[in-house]
C-alpha positions in Angstrom: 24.3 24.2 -22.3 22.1 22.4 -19.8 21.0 23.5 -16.7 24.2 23.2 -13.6 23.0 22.6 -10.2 24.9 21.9 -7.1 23.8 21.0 -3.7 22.5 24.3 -2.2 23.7 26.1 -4.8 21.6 28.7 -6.7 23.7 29.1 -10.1 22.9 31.8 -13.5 20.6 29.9 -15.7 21.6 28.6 -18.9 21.0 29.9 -22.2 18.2 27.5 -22.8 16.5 29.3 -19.7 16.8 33.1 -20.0 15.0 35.0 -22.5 15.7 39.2 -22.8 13.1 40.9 -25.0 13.1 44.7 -25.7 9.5 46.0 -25.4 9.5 49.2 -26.8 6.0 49.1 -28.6 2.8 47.3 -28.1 2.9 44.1 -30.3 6.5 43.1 -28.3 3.4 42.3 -25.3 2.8 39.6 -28.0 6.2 38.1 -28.2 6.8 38.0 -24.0 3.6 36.5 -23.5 4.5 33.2 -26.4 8.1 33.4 -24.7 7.2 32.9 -20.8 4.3 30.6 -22.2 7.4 28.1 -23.3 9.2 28.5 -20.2 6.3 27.9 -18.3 5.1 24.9 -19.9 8.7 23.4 -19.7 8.3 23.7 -15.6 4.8 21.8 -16.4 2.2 24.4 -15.9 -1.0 24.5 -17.4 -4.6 25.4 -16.8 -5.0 28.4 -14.3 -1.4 28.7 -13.0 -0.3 29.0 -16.7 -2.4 31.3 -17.7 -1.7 33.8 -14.2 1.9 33.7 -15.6 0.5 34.7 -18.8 -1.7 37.9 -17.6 1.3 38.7 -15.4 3.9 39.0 -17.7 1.8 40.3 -21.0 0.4 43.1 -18.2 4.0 44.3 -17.6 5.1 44.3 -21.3 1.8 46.1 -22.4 2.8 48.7 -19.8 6.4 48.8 -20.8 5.3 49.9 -23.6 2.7 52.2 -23.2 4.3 54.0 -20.1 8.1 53.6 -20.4 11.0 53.9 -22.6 13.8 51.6 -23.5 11.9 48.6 -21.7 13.3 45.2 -21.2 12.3 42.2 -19.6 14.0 39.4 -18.6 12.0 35.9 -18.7 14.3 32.9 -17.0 14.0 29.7 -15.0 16.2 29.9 -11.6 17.0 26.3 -10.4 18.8 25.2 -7.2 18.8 21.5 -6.3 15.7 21.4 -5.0 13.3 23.5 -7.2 13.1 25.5 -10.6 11.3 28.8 -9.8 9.9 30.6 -13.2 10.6 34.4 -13.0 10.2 37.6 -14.9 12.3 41.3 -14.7 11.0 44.0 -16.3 12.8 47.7 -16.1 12.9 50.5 -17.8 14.3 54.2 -18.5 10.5 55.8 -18.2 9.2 58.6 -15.9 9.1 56.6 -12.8 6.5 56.1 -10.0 5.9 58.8 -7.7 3.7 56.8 -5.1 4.5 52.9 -5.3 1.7 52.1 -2.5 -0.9 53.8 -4.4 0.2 52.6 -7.7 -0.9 48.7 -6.5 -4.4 49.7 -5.6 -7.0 48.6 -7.4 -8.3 50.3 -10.5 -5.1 52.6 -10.2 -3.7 54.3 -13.7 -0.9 56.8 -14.2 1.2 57.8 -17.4 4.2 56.9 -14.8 6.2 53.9 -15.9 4.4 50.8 -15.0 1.4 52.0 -13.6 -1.7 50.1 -15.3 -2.0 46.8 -14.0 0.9 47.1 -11.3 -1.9 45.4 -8.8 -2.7 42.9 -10.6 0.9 41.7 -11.2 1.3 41.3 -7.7 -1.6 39.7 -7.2 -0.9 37.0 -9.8 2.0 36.0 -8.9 3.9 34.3 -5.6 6.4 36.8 -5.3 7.9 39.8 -6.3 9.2 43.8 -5.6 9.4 46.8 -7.3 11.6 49.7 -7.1 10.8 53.4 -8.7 12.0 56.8 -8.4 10.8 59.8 -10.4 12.8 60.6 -13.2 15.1 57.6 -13.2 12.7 54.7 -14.2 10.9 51.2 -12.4 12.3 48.1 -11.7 9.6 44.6 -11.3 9.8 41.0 -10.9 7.3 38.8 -10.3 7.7 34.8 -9.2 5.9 31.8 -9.8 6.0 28.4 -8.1 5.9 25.7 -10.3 3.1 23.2 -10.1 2.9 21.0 -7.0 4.6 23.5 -4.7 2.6 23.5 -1.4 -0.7 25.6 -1.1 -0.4 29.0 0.2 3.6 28.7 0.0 5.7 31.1 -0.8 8.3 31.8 -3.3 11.9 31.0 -2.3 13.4 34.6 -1.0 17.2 34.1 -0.7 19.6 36.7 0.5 21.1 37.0 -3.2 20.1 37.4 -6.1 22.1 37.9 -9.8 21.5 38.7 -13.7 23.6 37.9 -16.8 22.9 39.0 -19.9 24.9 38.2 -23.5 26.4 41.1 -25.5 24.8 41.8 -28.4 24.6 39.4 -31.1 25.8 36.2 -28.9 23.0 33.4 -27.4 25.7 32.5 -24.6 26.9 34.9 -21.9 30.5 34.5 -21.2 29.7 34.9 -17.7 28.3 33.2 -14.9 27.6 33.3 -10.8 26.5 30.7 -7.9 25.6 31.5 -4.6 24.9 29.4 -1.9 23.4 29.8 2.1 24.7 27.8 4.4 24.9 28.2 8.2 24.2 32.0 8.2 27.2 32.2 5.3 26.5 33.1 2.0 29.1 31.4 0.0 29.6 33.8 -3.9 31.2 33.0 -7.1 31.3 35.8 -9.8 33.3 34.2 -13.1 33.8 36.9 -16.5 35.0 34.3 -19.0 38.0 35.6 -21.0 36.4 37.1 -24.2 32.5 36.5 -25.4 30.2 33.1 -26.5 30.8 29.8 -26.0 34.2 29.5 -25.6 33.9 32.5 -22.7 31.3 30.6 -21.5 32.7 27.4 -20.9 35.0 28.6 -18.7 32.9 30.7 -16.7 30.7 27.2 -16.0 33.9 25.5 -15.2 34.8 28.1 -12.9 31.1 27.5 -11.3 31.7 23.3 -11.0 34.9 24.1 -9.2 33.0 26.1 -6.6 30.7 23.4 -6.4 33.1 20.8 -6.0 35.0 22.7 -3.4 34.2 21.1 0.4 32.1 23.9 2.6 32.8 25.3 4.9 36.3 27.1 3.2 38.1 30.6 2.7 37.5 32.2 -0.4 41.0 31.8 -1.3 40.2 28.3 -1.1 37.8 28.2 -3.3 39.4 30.1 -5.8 42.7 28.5 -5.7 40.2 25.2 -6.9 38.6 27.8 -9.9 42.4 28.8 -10.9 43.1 24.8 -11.2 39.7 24.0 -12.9 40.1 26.6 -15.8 43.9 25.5 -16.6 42.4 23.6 -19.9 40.3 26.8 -20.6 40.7 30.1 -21.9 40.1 31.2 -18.4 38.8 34.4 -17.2 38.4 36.6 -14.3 37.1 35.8 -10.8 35.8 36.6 -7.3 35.1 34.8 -4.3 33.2 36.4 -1.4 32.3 35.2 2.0 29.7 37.1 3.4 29.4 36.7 7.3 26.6 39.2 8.7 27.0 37.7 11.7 30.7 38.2 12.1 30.5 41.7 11.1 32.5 40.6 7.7 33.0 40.1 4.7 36.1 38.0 2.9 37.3 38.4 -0.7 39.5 37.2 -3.6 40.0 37.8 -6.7 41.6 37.4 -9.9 41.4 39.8 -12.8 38.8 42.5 -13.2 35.8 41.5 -11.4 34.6 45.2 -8.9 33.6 44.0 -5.4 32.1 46.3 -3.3 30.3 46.6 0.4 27.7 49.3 -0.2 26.2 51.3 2.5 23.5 54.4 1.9 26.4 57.1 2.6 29.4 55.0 0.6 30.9 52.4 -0.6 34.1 50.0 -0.2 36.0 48.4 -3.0 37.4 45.0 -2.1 41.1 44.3 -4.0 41.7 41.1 -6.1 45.3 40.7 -7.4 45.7 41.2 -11.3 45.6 38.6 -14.0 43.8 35.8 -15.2 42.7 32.2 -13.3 43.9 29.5 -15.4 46.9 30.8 -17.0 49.9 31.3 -15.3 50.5 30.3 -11.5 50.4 33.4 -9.2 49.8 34.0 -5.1 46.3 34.5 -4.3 45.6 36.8 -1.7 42.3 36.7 0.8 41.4 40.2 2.5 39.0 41.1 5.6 36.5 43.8 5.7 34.4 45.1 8.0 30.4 44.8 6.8 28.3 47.4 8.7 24.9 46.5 9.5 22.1 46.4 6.5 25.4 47.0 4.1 24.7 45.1 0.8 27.5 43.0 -1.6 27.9 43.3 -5.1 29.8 41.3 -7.8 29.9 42.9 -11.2 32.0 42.4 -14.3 33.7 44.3 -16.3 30.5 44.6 -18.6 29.2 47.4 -15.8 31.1 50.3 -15.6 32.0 51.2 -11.9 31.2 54.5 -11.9 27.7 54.2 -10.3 26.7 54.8 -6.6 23.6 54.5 -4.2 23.7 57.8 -2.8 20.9 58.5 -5.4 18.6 55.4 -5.2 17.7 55.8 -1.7 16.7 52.4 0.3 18.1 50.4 -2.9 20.8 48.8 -0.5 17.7 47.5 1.7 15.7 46.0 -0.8 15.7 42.7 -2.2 18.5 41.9 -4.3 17.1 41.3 -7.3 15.9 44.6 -7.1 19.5 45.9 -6.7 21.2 43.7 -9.4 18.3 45.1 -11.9 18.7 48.2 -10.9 22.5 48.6 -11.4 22.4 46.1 -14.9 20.2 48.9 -16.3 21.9 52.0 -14.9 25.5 50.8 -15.7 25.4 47.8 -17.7 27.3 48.5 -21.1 25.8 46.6 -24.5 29.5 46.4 -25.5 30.2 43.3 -23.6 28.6 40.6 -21.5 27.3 42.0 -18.2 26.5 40.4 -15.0 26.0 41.4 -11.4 25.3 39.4 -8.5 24.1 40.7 -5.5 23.9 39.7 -1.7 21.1 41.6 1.2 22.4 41.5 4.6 19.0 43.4 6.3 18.6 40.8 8.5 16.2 38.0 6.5 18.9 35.4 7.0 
């Protein structure tokens, strides 16, 4: 499937532009290394700038594996309309980092997770974060402009972020997100296409033009009555629609089917309610609800592929970090191998 961009949009990339490798041992350093190499060179870089992606991401799969257990990394190309940003996650279920700020100092080593060449990462690359706590494991990304991007810029930071990742065995996740900024609104579509591969996929896409097509600015019952419409010819699947208004103090929602919506706070969090069933199938009422969004809250979108029975009362500051570093986070803590998994995730700490 090729790459779907809409005007402002930031959508899941397409098979032909995520990558997951399990590093578990040394010579998988080998395989991320060849693998981002083809990614990057698809984005055009060469010379210096390919080979800092290069030392970046063979640096956090040597340490992966040296440091960690159960390491993965995800390699992908994130595209919008304007750009295509090349990007790595690595996490894992190691010992974790006991002191982050003196983990990135120079000439820094630890037998925590991810310790060896933590500096270095982040000094290759245009952006990134990195969340650890003892006992629980390390979360990284890293970011790299592609060629011709202005000198000294830096790496698009938006106030969302998502992952999707294929059950086992398939090339095509059956699910797919977009999320777009516009006027101080972020504007989110979570779809879980009904079943697995490409058949699941397709309609989760679909479900992503309609939200595309859809005229901003509009309610998220709106924009999913569009999705509902688009997916008729499909299998169709489940759905959620979030309008996320920091600046209102709210947040609006709805949903069809079994995607979890929740506004998470450090002390709790609030599930938002989408009626039952599945878009595309049979005609039902959609319903919109308000909810309060207290200050520095954060939003996530999850399927079905995530069990809901994780919390942030345990990852302390998680909810105020960038959400990549959030969707990571809860894709390796809850994230079931069983099905397809995604999660989507949207900061409201004030960088809008």
């Amino acid at each position: 499937m090729a790459a779907l961009t809409g005007a402002g949009w930031t959508t899941s990339p397409s098979p032909a532009d995520a990558l997951r490798v399990r590093v578990e041992e040394e010579s998988a350093a080998a395989g991320v290394r060849r693998r981002v190499t083809a990614l990057a060179e698809r984005l055009g870089f060469a010379g210096g700038r390919l080979e800092r992606v290069r030392l970046a991401a063979t640096e956090a799969a040597t340490n992966l594996a040296r440091h960690a257990r159960r390491g993965e990394m995800l390699l992908r190309i994130v595209r919008d309309d304007r750009t295509a940003v090349l990007e790595f996650v690595a996490f894992d279920r190691g010992p974790g980092i006991t002191d982050v700020p003196v983990s990135l100092l120079n000439g820094y080593s630890t037998r925590g997770t991810l310790g060896l060449g933590l500096g270095s990462i982040e000094r290759l690359a245009d952006g990134g974060g990195l969340y650890s706590l003892p006992g629980a494991g390390t979360v990284l990304y890293a970011r790299f402009l592609p060629p011709g991007a202005p000198a000294g810029a830096a790496a698009p930071d938006p106030p969302f972020a998502g992952l999707t990742v294929p059950i086992d065995g398939e090339e095509e996740c059956g699910d797919a997100y977009t999320a777009r900024l516009l006027d101080g609104t972020v504007y989110a579509l979570l779809c879980d296409g009904l079943g697995h591969g490409p058949l699941a996929a397709r309609a989760a896409w679909e479900a992503v033009r309609a939200a595309h097509e859809t005229a901003l600015p509009a309610s998220p019952a709106d924009v999913l009555r569009s999705v509902d419409r688009r997916l008729t010819p499909t299998r169709g699947g489940a759905v959620a629609v979030a309008v996320v208004e920091p600046a209102a103090g709210r947040v609006r929602y709805a949903g069809i089917g079994n995607i979890a919506g929740w506004i998470v706070a450090p002390d709790r969090r609030q599930g938002m309610i989408s009626v039952p069933g599945i878009a595309g199938t049979t005609a039902r009422r959609i319903r919109e609800h308000s909810y309060a969004l207290p200050p520095g809250a954060a939003v996530v979108l999850h399927s079905d592929g995530l069990t809901g029975r994780w919390s942030l009362a345990d990852r302390p500051g998680l909810h105020l970090r960038d959400p990549l570093l959030i969707a990571a986070t809860l894709l390796r803590d809850a994230g079931a191998h069983h099905d397809d998994r995604s999660v989507l995730a949207i900061a409201t700490d004030g960088r809008w």
